[in-house]
C-alpha positions, 0 to 999 in steps of 0.5 A: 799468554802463549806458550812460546815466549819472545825473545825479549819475554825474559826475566832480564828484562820486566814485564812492561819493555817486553815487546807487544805489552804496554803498562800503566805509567802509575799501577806498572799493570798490563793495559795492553798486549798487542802482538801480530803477524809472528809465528808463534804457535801455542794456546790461550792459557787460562791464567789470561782472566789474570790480567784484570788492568787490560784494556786492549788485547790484540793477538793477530796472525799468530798460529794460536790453536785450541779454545778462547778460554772463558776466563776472558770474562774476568777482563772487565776493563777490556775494550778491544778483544781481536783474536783475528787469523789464528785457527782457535776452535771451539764456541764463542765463549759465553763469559764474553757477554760479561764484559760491559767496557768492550767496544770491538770483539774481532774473531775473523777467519778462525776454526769457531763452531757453534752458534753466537751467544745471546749473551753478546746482548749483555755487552751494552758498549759493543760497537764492532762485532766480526765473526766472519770466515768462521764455522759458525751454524744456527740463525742469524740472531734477531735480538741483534736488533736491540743492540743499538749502539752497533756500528759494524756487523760481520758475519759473512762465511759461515754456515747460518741458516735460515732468513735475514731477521727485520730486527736488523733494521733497528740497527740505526747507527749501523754503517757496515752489514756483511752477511755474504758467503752464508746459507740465508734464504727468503727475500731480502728484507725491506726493513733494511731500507730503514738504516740510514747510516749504512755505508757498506751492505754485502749479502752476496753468495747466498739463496736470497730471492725476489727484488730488490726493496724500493726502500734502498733507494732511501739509503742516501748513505750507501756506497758499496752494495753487494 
């Protein structure tokens, strides 16, 4: 779905031995697409939503500009979304909020403006959420506390405002936060000490204030603290 094609994406060929796609042995419709570290160029196009078997997108290191297109919302098998290291602008699109089945939603280190879409809240099998090395403003959202299934939390070098919300400490299953590199101020937040599964916690390069919590000390788990 970029607008240069690889040498093998030719009609010599179908579509499945096409390097990167993967096809379902029985339908022969595309499940996976996974290409990364090429120098591609081109946009997303959005005839994208027309691949209604994926299951996996992975689209990596590839020079893509331009808008993630909200036809991404009509890929409603869709688990893993990565469109990690390209220089995509533009919001988060809001139709990613109708994908039920999706796991992981990796958009690190892109052009992304705007604020997160509460329509994340929606996706109730999101575990890994990376937004990091973005643009992107506003708060950190707290109805990310009722997102319980999550596991990882990366919003770290963007431009957020604004304290570090307690419902964070909800996060029960959470083992990664990284939240350094924004513009957070206030104390940091006792209600962190509540995650007891959190192995990796990154608050650094902010304008936080006053101590450290005595809560942490609870946090048996923790090996990396920043």
């Amino acid at each position: 779905m970029v607008t240069h094609a690889l040498p093998s994406w030719n009609e010599s060929l179908h579509f499945c031995e096409w390097h990167g796609v993967t096809c379902g042995r029985r339908h022969k419709r595309v499940s996976a697409l996974h290409l990364q570290n090429q120098d591609l160029g081109g946009t997303l196009a959005p005839s994208l939503g027309n691949l209604t078997f994926l299951k996996k997108l992975n689209l990596t290191d590839l020079n893509l500009y331009g808008q993630i297109p909200r036809q991404v919302g009509r890929l409603k098998r869709l688990q893993i979304l990565s469109f990690q290291q390209n220089h995509l602008h533009g919001e988060v699109p809001r139709d990613v909020g109708r994908l039920k089945s999706l796991y992981a939603l990796e958009l690190t280190r892109n052009n992304l403006q705007g604020e997160i879409p509460m329509e994340l809240i929606n996706c109730s099998s999101l575990k890994k959420i990376d937004l990091s090395y973005n643009n992107l403003t506003g708060k950190v959202p707290s109805w990310f506390g009722s997102m319980m299934q999550l596991t990882m939390l990366e919003l770290g070098f963007n431009n957020p405002v604004g304290n570090i919300p307690p419902t964070l400490g909800n996060l029960s299953s959470l083992d990664t936060l990284y939240l350094a590199g924004n513009n957070l101020e206030g104390p940091i937040i006792h209600a962190l000490g509540r995650l007891s599964n959190l192995e990796y916690l990154s608050l650094s390069t902010n304008n936080l204030s006053g101590q450290v919590p005595n809560a942490f000390y609870n946090l048996s788990n923790l090996q990396i603290i920043n």
